[in-house]
N, C-alpha and C positions, 0 to 999 in steps of 0.2 A: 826977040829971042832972049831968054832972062841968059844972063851970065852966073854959073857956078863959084860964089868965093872960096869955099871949102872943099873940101875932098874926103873921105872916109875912107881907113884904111883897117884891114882885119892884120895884125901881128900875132902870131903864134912862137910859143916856146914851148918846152918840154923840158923836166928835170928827173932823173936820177937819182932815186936813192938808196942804199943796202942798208939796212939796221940790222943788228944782231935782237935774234925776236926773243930771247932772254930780258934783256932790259931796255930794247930800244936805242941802244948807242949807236950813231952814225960810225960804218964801216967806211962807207965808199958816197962819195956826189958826186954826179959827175958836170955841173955846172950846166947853165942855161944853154939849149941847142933848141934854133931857129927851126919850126916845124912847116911844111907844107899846108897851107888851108885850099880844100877843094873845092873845086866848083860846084859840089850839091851841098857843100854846108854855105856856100854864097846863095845860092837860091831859095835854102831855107831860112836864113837869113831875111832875104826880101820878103817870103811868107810872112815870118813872123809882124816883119816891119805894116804889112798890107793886109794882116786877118787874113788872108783866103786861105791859109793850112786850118783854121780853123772853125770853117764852116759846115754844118752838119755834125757837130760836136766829136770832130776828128782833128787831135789836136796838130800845131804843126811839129816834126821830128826834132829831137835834140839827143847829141851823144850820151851814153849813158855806158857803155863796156868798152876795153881796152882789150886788144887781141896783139899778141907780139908774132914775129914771124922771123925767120933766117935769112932771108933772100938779101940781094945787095943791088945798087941804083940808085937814080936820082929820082926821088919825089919829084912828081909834075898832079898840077890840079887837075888834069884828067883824070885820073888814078880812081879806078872803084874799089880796088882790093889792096893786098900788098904785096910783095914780090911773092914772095914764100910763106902762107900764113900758116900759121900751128893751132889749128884749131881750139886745143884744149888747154890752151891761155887762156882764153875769154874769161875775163872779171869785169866782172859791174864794177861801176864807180862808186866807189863809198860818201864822195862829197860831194857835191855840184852847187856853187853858189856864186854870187862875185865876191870879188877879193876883198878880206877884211878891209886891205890898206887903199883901195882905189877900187872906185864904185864903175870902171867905164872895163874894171878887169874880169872874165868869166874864168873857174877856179876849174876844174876836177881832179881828182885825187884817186888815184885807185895803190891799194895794198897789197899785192898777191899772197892767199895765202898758203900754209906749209902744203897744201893737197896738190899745189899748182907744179906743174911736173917740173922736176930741176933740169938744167941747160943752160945753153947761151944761145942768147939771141941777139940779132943785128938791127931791129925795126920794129916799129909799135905804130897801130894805127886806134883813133879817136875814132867810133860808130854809134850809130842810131840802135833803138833795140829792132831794128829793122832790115839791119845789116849794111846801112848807107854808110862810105867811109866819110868824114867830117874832116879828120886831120892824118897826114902821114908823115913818120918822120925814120930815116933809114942813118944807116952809118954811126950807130951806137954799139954800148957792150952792156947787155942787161943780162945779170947775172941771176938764176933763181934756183934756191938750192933750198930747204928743209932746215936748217940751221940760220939761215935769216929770211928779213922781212924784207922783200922789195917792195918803195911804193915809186910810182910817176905820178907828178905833179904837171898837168898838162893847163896851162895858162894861157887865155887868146885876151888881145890888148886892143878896144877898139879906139882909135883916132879920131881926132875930127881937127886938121888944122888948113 
C-alpha cells in the first residue's frame, strides 16, 4: 500500500469592497473572511483533475455568478443553497483567472452594478451557471446602494504540503 507524503488542501477567502462609483475610491474593506468550499465544488474539482466532466464535449462546471442573500448560520459543505438567497443579486463574474501574484491561487471578482437592488446583506455564495453552490460565506455586511460600487473578491488557495 503506497503511503501519501502530501496532502491538498482547498483554502478559500472572500473580501469586501465599497468604492464610491464616481472615481473609484475605496469607501469600506472589510478584510480577508475564511469562506466555506463545498462538497460539489470538491467533486468538480476531482472532474476537472480526471477529464470525466469533460467528455462528450460537456465541459466540467466552474463558478462564474455571485448571488448574496440575508439569512444567518454557519456555512457547512453540505450546503446547496444559502440561508436566505435574494435572487436578484445574481452577478456574473467579471474576472476569473489565477492570481497574478501566485500561480496555485484561483481569482474571481465580481462588481455589482448600480441596477443591483440596494440593501444589506449578511451572505454571498460562489455558483456554477448551473446553479451548483461552489463556495459559501455567511456573517458579513455587504452593503449595496446606487451611489457605490460593491466588488467581492472571492480567492480559493490550493496547497500541497
Amino acid at each position: 500500500m503506497p503511503t501519501l507524503l502530501h496532502t491538498v488542501a482547498i483554502q478559500g477567502r472572500v473580501r469586501i469592497v465599497t468604492r464610491r462609483r464616481a472615481d473609484q475610491a475605496i469607501l469600506t474593506d472589510s478584510g480577508w473572511h475564511t469562506n466555506t468550499v463545498t462538497n460539489a465544488a470538491l467533486a468538480a474539482m476531482v472532474q476537472w483533475l480526471t477529464g470525466t466532466g469533460n467528455i462528450g464535449y460537456a465541459a466540467a462546471p466552474y463558478p462564474n455568478y455571485v448571488e448574496l442573500g440575508t439569512g444567518s448560520g454557519t456555512p457547512e459543505p453540505t450546503d446547496t443553497a444559502l440561508f436566505a438567497p435574494v435572487a436578484v443579486t445574481n452577478t456574473r463574474v467579471a474576472i476569473l483567472q489565477p492570481a497574478a501574484d501566485n500561480p496555485a491561487q484561483a481569482e474571481w471578482i465580481v462588481a455589482f452594478p448600480a441596477s443591483a437592488p440596494a440593501g444589506s446583506y449578511t451572505e454571498a455564495g460562489l455558483f456554477t451557471a448551473d446553479g451548483t453552490l461552489f463556495a459559501h460565506v455567511a456573517g458579513l455586511t455587504i452593503e449595496l446602494s446606487a451611489s457605490t460600487t460593491t466588488s467581492l473578491q472571492w480567492v480559493w488557495t490550493l496547497s500541497v504540503g
